[in-house]
N, C-alpha and C positions, 0 to 999 in steps of 0.2 A: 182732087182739088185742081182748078184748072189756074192757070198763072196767068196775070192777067198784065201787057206788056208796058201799058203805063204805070203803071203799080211799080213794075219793075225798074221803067227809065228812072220814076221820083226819087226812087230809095238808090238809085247809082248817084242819079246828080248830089241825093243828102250825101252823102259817102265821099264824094268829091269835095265838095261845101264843106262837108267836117274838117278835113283833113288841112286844108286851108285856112278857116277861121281857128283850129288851133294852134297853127302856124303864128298867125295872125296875133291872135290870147299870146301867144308867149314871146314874142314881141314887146308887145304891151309893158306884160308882167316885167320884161326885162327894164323895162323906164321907173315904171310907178308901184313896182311891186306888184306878185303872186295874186293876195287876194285882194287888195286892190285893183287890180285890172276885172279878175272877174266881175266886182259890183259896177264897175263900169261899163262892162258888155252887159249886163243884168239890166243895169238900166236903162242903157239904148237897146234892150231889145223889148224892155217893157214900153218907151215910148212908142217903138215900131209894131208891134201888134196893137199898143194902144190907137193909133193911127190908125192901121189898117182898119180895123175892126168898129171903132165909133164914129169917127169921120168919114172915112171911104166906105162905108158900108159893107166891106168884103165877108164878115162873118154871115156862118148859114147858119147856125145854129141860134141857142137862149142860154146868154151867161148867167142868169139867176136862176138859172134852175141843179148851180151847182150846189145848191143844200142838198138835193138826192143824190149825189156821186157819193160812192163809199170812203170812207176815210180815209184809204192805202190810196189812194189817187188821187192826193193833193201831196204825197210825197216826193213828185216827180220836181216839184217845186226848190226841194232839197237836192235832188240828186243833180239836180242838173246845174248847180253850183258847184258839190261834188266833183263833176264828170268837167266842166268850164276849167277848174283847178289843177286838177289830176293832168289833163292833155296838157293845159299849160305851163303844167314844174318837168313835162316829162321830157317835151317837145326837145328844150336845149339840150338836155342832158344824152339822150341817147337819138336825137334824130328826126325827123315826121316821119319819114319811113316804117324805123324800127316801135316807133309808138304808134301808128298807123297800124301796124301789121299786128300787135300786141291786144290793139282796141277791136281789131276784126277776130279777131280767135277769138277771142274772150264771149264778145257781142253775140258770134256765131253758137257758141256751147250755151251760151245762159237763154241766148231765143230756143234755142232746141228743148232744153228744161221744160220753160214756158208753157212752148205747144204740145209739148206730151202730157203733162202734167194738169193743161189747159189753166193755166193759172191767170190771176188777175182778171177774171170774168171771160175769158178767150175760148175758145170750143178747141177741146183736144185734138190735136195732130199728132197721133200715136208715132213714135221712133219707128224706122226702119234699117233695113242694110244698107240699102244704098244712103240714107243720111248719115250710117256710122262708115260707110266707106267715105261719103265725103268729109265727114271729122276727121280722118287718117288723114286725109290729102291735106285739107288744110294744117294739121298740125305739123305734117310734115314740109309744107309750105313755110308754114310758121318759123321750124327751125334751121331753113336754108337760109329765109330774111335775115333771123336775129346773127347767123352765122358773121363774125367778124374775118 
């Protein structure tokens, strides 16, 4: 599989951007409360795709043709208030760093699953050594982070 270098820049800048807006989330959460901040980044982020996508025209795709997506793929809907929550009770408590470095292991093990497994409609990317040497590394990464 060849790696493809934009691909790669999008998914650094997301990683940056998370890291930040969870910063951000718990912030928030610290004025108006936990799960209230989430519903309120939930719904400015529904205005801002609502924006992007009917107004400005930026979507490429056909939103009515989500009756054919499988059931498990509207649960991204849940998770991702889940995940809004979790960064932002975690953030004060132990850091952005240490909840940074906690969300990237984690992220790193469960996409490796994923692609072996080929799960949620994804074409198998069978495990290798060199991605269980880089599991080592990161976890071992992992536990210099969380080291106090």
């Amino acid at each position: 599989m060849k790696l493809d270098i934009l691909a790669l820049l999008l998914a650094a800048l997301a990683g940056s951007i998370m890291a930040i807006q969870g910063t951000l989330n718990a912030s928030l959460g610290k004025i108006v409360g936990l799960l209230e901040a989430t519903l309120i980044v939930m719904i400015i982020g529904l205005v801002t795709a609502f924006v992007a996508l009917f107004p400005l025209g930026l979507g490429h795709g056909n939103i009515f043709k989500f009756t054919g997506a499988p059931w498990y793929t509207f649960l991204g809907g849940i998770l991702i208030v889940l995940i809004t929550y979790a960064v932002a009770a975690s953030i004060p408590k132990i850091g952005a760093a240490n909840a940074t470095t906690a969300i990237v292991a984690a992220q790193v093990t469960t996409a490796l699953l994923i692609d072996h497994f080929g799960l949620f409609g994804l074409q198998a990317i069978p495990f290798s050594w060199w991605k269980a040497a880089g599991l080592v590394l990161l976890a071992i990464g992992t536990r210099l982070m969380l080291m106090q």
